[in-house]
VOGU-3710 file (C-alpha; in Angstrom, 3 decimals, decimal comma):
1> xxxxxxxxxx> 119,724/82,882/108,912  116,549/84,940/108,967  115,056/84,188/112,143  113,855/87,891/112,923  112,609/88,319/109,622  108,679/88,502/108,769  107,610/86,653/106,517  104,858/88,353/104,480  103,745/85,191/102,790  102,697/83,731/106,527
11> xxxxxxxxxx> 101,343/86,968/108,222  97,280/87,031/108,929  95,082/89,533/106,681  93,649/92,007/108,622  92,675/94,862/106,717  89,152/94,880/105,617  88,512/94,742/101,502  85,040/96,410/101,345  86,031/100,056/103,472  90,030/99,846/104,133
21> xxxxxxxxxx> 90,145/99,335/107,918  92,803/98,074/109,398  92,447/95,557/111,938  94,759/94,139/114,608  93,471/90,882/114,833  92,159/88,434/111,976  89,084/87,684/114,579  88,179/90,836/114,800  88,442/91,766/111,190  85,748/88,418/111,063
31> xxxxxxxxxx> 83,365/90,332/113,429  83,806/93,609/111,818  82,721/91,720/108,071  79,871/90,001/109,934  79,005/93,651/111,906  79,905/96,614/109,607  78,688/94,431/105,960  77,041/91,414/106,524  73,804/92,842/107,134  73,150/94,780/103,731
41> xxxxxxxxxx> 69,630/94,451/102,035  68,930/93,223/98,913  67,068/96,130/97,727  65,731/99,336/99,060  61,932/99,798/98,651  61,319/103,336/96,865  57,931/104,611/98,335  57,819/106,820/95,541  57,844/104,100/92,233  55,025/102,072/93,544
51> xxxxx> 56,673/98,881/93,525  56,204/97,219/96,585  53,798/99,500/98,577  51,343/97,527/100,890  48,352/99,312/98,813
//
């Protein structure tokens, strides 16, 4: 009859794809995307290459 049975097709991700945590709650695993890797810069500025300096 299956009406204690999971089904894994229906369950909610929550385990993060960039660093592996696992999450309780598909909102949170939202705010930990936005928090832990939405904010990544687009590139680094190497003081020491001269690329990008202010002088």
């Amino acid at each position: 009859m299956g009406l204690f049975n999971r089904n894994k097709d229906k369950e909610t991700k929550t385990k993060c794809d960039i660093c592996g945590t696992e999450l309780y709650d598909p909102e949170r695993l939202k705010k930990h995307l936005k928090k832990a890797h939405g904010n990544v810069p687009a590139k680094k500025l190497d003081p020491n290459t001269g690329d990008g300096g202010t002088w």
